[in-house]
N, CA, C and O atoms as CSV, one atom per row, in Angstrom:
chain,resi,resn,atom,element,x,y,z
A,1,UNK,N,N,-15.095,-19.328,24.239
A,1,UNK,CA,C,-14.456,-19.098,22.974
A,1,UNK,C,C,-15.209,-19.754,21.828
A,1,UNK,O,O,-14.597,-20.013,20.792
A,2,UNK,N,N,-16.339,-20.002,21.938
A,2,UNK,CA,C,-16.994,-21.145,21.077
A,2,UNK,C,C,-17.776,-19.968,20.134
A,2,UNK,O,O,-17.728,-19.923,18.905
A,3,UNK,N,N,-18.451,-19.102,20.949
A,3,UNK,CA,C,-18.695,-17.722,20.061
A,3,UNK,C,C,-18.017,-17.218,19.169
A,3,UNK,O,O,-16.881,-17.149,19.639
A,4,UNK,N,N,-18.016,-16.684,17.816
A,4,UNK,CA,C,-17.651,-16.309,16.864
A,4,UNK,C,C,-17.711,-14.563,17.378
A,4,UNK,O,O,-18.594,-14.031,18.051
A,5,UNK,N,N,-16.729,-14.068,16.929
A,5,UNK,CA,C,-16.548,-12.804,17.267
A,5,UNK,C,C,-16.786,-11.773,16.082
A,5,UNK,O,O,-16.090,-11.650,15.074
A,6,UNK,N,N,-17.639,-11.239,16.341
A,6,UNK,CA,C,-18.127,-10.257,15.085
A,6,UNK,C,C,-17.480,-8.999,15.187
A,6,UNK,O,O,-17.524,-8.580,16.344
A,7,UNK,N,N,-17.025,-8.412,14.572
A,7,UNK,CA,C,-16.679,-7.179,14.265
A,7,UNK,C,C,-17.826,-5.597,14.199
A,7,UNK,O,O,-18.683,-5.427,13.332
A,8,UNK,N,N,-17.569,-4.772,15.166
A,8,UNK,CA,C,-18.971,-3.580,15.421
A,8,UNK,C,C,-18.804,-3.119,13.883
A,8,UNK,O,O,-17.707,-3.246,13.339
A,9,UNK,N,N,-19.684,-2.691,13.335
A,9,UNK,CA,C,-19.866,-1.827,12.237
A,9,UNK,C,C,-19.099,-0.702,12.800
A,9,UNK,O,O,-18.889,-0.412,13.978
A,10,UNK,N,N,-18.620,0.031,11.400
A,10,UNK,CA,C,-17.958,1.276,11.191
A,10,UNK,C,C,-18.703,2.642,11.912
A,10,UNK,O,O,-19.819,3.080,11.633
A,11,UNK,N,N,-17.911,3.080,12.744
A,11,UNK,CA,C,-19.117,4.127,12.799
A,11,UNK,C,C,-18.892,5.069,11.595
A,11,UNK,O,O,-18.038,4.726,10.777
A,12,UNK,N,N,-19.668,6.388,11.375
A,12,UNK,CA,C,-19.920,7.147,10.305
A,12,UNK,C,C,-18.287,7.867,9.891
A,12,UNK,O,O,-17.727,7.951,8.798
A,13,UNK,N,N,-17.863,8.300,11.224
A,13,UNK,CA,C,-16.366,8.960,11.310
A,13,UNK,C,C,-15.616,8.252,10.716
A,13,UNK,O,O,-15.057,8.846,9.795
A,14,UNK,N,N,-15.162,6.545,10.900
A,14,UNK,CA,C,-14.490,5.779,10.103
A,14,UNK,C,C,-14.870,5.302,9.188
A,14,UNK,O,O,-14.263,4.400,8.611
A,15,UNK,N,N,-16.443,5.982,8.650
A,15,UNK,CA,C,-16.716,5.610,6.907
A,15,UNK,C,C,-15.769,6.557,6.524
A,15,UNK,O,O,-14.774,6.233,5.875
A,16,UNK,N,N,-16.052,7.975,6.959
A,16,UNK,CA,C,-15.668,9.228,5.978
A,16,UNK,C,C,-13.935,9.302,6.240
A,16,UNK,O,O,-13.201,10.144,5.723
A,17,UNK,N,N,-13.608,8.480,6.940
A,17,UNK,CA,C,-12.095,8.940,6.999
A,17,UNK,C,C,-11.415,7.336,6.076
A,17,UNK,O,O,-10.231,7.241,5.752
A,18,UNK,N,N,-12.221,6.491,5.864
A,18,UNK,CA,C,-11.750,5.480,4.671
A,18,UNK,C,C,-12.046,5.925,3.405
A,18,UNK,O,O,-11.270,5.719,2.472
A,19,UNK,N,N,-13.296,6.632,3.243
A,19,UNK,CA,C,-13.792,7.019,2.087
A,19,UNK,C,C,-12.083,8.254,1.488
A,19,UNK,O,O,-11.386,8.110,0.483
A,20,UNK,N,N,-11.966,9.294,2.572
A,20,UNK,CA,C,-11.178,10.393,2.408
A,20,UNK,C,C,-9.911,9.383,1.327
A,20,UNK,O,O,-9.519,9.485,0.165
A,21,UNK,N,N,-9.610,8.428,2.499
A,21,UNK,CA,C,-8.036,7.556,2.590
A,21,UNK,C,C,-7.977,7.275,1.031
A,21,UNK,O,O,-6.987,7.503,0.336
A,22,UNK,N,N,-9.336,6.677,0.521
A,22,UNK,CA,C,-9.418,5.837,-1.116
A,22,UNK,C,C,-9.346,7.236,-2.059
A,22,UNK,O,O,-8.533,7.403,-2.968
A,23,UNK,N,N,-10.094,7.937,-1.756
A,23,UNK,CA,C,-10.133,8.930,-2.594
A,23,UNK,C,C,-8.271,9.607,-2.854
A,23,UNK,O,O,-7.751,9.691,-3.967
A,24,UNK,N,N,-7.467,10.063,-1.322
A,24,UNK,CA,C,-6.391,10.312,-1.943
A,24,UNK,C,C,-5.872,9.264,-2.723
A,24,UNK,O,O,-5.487,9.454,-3.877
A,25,UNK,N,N,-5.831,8.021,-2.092
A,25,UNK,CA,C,-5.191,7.128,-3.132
A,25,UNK,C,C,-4.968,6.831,-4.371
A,25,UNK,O,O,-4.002,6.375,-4.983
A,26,UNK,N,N,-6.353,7.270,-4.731
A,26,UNK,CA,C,-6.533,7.443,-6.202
A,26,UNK,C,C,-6.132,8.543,-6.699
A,26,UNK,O,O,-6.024,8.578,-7.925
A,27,UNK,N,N,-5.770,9.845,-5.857
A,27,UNK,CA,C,-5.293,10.905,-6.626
A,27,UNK,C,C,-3.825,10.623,-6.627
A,27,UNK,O,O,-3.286,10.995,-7.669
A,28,UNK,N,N,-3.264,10.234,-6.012
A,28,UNK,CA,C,-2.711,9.954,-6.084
A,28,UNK,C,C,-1.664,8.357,-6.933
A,28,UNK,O,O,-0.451,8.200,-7.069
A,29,UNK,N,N,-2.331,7.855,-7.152
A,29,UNK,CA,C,-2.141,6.807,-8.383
A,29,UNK,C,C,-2.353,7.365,-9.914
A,29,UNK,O,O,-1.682,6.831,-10.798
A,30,UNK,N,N,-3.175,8.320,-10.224
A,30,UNK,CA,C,-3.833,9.652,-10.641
A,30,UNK,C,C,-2.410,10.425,-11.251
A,30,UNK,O,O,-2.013,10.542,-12.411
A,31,UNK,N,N,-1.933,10.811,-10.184
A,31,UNK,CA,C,-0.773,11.696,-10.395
A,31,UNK,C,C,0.515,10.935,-10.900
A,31,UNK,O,O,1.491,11.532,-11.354
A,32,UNK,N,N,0.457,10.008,-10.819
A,32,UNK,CA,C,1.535,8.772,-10.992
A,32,UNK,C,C,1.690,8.513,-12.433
A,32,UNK,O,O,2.647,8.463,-13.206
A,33,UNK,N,N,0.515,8.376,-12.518
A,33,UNK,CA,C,0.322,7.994,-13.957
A,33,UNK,C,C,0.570,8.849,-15.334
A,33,UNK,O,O,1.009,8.567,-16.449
A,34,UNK,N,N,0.071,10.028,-14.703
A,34,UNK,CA,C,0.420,11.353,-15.230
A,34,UNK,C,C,1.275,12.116,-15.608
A,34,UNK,O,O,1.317,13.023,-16.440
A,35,UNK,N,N,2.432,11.366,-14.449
A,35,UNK,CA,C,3.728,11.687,-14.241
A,35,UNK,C,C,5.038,10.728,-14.991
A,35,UNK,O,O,6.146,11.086,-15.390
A,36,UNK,N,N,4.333,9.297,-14.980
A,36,UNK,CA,C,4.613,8.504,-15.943
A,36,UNK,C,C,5.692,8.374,-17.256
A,36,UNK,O,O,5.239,8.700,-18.353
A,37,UNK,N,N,6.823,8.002,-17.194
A,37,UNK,CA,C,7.335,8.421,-18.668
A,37,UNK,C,C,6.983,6.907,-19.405
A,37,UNK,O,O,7.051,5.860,-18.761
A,38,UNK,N,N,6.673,6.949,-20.564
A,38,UNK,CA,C,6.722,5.887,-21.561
A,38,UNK,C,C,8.076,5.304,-21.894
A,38,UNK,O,O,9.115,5.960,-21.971
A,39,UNK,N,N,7.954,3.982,-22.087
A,39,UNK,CA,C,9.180,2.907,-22.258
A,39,UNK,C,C,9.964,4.129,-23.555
A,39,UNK,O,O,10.992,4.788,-23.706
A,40,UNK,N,N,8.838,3.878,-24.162
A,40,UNK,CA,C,9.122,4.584,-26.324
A,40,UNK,C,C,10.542,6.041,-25.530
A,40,UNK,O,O,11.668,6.283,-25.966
A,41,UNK,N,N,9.856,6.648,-24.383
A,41,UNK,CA,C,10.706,8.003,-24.797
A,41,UNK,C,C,11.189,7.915,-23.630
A,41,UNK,O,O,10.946,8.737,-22.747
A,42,UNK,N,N,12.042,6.751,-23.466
A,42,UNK,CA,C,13.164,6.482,-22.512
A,42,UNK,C,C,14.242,6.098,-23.456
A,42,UNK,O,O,14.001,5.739,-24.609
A,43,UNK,N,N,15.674,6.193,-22.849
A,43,UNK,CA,C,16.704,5.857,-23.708
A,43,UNK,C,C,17.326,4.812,-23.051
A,43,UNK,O,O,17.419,4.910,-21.827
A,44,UNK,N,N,17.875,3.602,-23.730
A,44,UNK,CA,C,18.703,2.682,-22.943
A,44,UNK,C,C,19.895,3.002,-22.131
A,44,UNK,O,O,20.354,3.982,-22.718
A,45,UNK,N,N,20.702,2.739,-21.074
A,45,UNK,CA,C,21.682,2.874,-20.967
A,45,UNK,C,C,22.353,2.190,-21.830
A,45,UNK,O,O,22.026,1.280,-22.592
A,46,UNK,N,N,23.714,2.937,-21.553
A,46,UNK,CA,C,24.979,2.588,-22.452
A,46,UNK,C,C,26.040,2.165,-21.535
A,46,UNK,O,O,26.395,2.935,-20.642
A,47,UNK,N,N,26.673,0.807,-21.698
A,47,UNK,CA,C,27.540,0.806,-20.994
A,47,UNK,C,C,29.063,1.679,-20.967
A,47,UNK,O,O,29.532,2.218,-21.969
A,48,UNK,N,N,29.594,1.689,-19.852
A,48,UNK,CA,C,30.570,2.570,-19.853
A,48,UNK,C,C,32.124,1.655,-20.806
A,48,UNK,O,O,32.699,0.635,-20.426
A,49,UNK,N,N,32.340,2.259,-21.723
A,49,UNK,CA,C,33.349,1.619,-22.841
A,49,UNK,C,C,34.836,1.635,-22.290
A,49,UNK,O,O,35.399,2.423,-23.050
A,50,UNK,N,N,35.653,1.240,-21.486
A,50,UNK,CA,C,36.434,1.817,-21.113
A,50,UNK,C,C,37.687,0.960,-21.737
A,50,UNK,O,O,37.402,-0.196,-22.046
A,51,UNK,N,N,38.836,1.319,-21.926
A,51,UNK,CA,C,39.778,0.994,-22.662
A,51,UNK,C,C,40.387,-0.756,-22.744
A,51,UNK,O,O,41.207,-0.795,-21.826
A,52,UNK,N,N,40.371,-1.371,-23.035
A,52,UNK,CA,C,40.343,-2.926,-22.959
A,52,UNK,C,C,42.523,-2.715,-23.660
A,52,UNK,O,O,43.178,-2.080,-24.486
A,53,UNK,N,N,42.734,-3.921,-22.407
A,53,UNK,CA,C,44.382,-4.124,-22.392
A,53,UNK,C,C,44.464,-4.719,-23.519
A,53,UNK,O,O,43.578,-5.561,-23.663
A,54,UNK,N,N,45.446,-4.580,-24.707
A,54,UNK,CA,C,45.621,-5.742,-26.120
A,54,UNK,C,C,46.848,-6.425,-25.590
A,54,UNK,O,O,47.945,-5.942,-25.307
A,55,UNK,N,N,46.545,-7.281,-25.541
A,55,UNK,CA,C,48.621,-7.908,-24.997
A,55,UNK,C,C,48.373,-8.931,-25.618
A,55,UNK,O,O,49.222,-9.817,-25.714
């Protein structure tokens, strides 16, 4: 156990299928953003007003 354990390089298949993985990611962060509404053209809620007892 005194050996340090190295990790095999990627083969080519698990470059192109990490490469694929980042690329959706980004289309996906992409689409997010896009999809996005701004604070400005959001409306606050309102609380619900409901009749208060006078006694």
């Amino acid at each position: 156990m005194g050996k340090a354990q190295r990790k095999p390089a990627k083969s080519r298949g698990e470059q192109i299928q990490d490469a694929e993985r980042e690329a959706a990611r980004q289309r996906l962060l992409a689409q997010a953003e896009a999809d996005r509404i701004p604070v400005d053209e959001t409306t606050r809620a309102v609380p619900d007003r409901r009749r208060r007892d006078r006694g």
